[in-house]
C-alpha positions as CSV (number, residue, x, y, z in Angstrom):
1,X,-35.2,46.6,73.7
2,X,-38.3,48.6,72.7
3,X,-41.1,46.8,70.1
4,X,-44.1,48.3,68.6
5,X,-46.6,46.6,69.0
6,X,-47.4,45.0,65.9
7,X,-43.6,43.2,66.8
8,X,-44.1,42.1,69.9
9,X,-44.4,37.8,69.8
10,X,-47.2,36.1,71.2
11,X,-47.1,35.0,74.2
12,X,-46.5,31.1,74.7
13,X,-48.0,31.3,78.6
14,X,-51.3,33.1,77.6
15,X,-51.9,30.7,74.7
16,X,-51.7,27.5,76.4
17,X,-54.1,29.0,79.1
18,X,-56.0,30.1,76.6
19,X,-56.4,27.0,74.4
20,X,-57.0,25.2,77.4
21,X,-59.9,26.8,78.7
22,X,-61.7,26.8,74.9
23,X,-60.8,23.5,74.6
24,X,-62.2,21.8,77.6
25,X,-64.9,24.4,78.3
26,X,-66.1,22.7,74.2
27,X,-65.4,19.2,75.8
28,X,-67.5,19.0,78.8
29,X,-69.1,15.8,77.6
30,X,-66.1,14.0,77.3
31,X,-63.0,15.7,78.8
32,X,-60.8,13.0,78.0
33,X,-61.2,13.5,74.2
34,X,-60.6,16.8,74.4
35,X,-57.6,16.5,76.7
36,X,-56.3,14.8,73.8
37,X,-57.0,17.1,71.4
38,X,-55.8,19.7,73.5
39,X,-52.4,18.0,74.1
40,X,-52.3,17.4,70.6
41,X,-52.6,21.3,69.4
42,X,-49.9,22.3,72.0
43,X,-47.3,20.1,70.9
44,X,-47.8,20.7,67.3
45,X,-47.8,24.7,68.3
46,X,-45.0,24.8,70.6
47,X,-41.9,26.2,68.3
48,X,-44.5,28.4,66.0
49,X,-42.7,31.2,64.5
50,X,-45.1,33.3,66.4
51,X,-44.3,32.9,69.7
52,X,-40.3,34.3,68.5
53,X,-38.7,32.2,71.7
54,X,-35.0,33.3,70.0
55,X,-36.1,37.2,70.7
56,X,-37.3,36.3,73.9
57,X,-34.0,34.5,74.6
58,X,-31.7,37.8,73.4
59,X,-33.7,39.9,76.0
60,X,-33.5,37.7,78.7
61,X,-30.0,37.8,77.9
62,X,-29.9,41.8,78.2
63,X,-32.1,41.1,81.1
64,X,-28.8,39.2,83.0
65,X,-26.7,41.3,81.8
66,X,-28.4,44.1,83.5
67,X,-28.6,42.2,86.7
68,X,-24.9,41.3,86.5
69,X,-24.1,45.5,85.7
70,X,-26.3,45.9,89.5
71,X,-24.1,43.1,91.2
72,X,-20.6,44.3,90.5
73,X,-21.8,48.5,91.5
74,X,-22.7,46.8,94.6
75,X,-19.4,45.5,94.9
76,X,-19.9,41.9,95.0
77,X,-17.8,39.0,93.3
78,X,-19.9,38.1,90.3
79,X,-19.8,34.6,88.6
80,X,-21.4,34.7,84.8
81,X,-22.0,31.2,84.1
82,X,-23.5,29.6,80.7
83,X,-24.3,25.9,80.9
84,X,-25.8,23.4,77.8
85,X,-28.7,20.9,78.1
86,X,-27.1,17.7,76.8
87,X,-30.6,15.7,76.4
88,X,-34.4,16.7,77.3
89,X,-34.4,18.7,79.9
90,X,-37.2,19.5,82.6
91,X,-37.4,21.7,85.9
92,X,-41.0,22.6,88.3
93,X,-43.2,19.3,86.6
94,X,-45.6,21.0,88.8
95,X,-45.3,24.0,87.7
96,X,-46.5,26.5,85.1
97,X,-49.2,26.4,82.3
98,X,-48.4,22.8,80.9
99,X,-49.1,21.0,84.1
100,X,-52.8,22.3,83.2
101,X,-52.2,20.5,79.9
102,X,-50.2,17.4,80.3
103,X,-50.0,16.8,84.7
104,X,-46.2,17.5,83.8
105,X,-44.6,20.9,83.6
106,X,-42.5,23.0,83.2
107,X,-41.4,26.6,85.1
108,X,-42.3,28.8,83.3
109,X,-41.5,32.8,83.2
110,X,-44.9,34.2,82.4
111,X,-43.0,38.0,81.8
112,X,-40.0,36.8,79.6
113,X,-42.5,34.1,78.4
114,X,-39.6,31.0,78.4
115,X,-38.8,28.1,80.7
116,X,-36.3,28.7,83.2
117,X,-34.9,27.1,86.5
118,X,-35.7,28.9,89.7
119,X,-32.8,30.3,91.8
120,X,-33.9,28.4,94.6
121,X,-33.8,25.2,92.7
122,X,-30.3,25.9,91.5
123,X,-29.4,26.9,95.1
124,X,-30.4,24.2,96.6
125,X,-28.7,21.6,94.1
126,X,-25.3,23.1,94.3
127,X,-25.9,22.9,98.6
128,X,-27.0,19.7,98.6
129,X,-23.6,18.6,96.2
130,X,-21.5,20.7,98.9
131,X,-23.5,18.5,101.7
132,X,-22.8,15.5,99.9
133,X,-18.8,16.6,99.5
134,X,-18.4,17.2,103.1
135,X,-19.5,13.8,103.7
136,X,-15.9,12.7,102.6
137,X,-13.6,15.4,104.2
138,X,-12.4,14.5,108.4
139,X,-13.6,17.5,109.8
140,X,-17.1,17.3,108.6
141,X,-19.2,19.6,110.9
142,X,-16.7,22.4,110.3
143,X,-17.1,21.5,106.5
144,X,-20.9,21.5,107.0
145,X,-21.0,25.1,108.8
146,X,-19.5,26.7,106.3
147,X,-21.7,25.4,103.4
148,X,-24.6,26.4,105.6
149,X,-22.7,29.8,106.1
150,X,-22.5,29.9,102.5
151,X,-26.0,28.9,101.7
152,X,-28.5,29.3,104.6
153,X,-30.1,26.7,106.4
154,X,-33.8,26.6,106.5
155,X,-35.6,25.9,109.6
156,X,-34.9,22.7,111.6
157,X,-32.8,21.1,108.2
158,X,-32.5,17.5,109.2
159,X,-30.6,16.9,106.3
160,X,-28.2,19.0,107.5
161,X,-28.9,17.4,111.8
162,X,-28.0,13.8,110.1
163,X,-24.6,14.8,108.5
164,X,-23.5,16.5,111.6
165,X,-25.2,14.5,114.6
166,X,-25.6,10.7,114.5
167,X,-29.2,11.7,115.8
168,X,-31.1,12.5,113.2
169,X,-33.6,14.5,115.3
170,X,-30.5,16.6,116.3
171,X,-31.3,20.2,115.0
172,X,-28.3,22.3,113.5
173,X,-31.1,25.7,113.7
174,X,-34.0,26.6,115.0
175,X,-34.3,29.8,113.1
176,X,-32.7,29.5,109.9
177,X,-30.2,31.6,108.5
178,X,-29.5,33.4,105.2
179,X,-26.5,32.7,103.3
180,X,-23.7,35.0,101.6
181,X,-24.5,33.9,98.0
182,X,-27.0,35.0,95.7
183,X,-28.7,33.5,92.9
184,X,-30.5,34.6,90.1
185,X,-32.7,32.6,88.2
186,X,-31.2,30.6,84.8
187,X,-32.9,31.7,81.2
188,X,-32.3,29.9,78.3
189,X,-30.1,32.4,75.9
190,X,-30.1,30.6,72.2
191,X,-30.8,27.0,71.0
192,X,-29.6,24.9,68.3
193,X,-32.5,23.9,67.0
194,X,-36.1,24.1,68.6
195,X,-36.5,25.1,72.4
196,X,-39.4,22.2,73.4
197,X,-39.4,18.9,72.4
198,X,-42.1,16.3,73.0
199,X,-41.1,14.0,75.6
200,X,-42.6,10.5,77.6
201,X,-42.6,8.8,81.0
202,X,-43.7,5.0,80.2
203,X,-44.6,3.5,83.8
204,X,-45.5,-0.1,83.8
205,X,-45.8,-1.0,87.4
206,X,-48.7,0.9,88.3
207,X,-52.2,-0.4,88.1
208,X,-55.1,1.3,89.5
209,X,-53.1,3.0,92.0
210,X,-51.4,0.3,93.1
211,X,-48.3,-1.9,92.4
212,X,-48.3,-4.6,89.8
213,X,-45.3,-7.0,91.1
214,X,-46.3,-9.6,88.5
215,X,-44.6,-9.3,84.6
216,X,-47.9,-10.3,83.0
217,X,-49.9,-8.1,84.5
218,X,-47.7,-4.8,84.1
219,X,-49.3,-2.1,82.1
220,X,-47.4,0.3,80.0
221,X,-49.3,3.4,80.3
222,X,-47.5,6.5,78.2
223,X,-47.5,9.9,79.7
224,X,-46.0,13.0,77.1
225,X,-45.3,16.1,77.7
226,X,-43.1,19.1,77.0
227,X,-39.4,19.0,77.5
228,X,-36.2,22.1,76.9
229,X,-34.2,20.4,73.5
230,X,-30.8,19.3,74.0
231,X,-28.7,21.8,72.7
232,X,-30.2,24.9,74.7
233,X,-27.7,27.3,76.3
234,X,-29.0,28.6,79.5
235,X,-27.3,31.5,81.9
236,X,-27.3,32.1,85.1
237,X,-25.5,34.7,87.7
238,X,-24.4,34.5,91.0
239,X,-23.1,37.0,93.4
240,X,-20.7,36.9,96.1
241,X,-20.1,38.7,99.4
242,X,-16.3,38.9,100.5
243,X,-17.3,37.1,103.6
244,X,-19.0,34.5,101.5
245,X,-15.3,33.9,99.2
246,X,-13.8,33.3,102.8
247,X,-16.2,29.8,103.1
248,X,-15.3,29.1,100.1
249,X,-11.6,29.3,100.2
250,X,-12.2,27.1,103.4
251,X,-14.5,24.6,101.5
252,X,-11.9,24.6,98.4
253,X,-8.8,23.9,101.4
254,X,-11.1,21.0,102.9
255,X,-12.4,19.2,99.7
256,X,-9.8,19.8,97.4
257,X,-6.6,20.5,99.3
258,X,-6.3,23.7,97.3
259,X,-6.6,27.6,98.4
260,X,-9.3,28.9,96.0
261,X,-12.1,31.6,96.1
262,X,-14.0,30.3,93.2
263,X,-17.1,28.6,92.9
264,X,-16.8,27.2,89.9
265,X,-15.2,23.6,90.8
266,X,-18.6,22.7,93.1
267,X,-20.7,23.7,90.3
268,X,-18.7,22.3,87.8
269,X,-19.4,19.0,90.3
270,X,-23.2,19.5,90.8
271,X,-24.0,20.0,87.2
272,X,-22.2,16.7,86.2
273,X,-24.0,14.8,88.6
274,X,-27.6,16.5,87.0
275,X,-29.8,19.2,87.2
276,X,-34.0,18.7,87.3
């Protein structure tokens, strides 16, 4: 997709950097007021019509579809997945140009200028799931070999030591290992209505920095930030290697008595039990 350059949208990333630094470089004699005022212009800015997150959204759609087309010439087994936020969603809180302005954020993709969730993020959820489903099957360490041959292992994984060995300072690898599937990183594609939404944590049992065990002295204090809307489609694409549909078919035989070569069951599993 080619713009001019009157066409192209403003960038989301650059403005919150931007209002940020004006903002509290006019502040310095009380940063807390102009925190809140910063904060303030943010979330009232954040679905602007200028910013054109829906034309971002198309192209990051081309964008996957382009890294799908490179995928399948290379001959692997591609899975196209498209997956919807069912409330506020939120992925890297310390991450990206909104942890500047609210200590909570959000990834961010400073080049396609939207929110997305990291590969390795949605890599190591759908492991971790895997890990958690070998936990039920009787052969569990050749269950838990094949997720790491699946996945990779990084260096001395004690998650991995304490599922296999009942010592947990057993160590499965002291190397690491890569796996046979790829991930690419999730974009959101189109939304229903607005892409952020304004959000809150409410802790109460927090006071100074320390616990408050005692009802009457709790103290609500409100944190807000920015959230992805319910309703927002996102897309991600994984590749395959043959060897890597071989674990697989073992994992499907071993969790779900059934001879399979598709994914799609465990991450059918992972995303119901929640993402971020």
């Amino acid at each position: 997709m080619v713009l001019k350059l009157a066409e192209r949208p403003s960038s989301f990333y650059l403005y919150v950097y931007k209002e940020a630094f004006k903002k509290l470089e006019e502040g310095r004699a009380n940063l807390e007021d102009a925190l809140k005022s910063l904060r303030d212009e943010v979330r009232r800015n954040a679905n602007d019509k200028r910013f054109n997150f829906a034309l971002k959204a198309d192209k990051a759609n081309k964008t996957l579809d382009e890294i799908r087309k490179g995928y399948e010439s290379l001959g692997y087994k591609v899975i196209d997945l498209k997956f919807e936020t069912k409330k506020n969603f939120i992925v890297g809180t310390r991450q990206g140009p909104l942890y500047l302005v609210y200590e909570v954020g959000i990834s961010w993709d400073p080049i396609l200028d939207l929110p997305y969730i990291p590969a390795s993020s949605l890599k190591g959820v759908l492991r971790s799931y895997m890990l958690d489903l070998c936990r039920k099957v009787d052969n569990r360490r050749e269950c838990v070999e094949d997720v790491i041959s699946l996945f990779g292992v990084p260096i001395r994984d004690y998650e991995v030591a304490k599922l296999v060995f009942s010592d947990s300072t057993s160590e499965v690898s002291d190397e690491g290992s890569e796996g046979l599937a790829i991930f690419s990183d999730a974009y959101p594609i189109s939304f229903k209505g607005e892409l952020l939404t304004p959000d809150i944590i409410n802790p109460h049992y927090y006071k100074g920095g320390k616990v408050v065990k005692n009802e009457f002295e709790v103290s609500p204090t409100p944190i807000t930030f920015l959230a992805v809307s319910p309703g927002v489609t996102f897309r991600l694409i994984i590749a395959l290697t043959k060897e890597g549909e071989k674990h697989v078919n073992q994992l499907s035989k071993m969790i779900f008595n059934t001879e399979s070569y598709s994914l799609v069951p465990f991450i059918t599993f992972a995303f119901a039990m929640g993402i971020g």
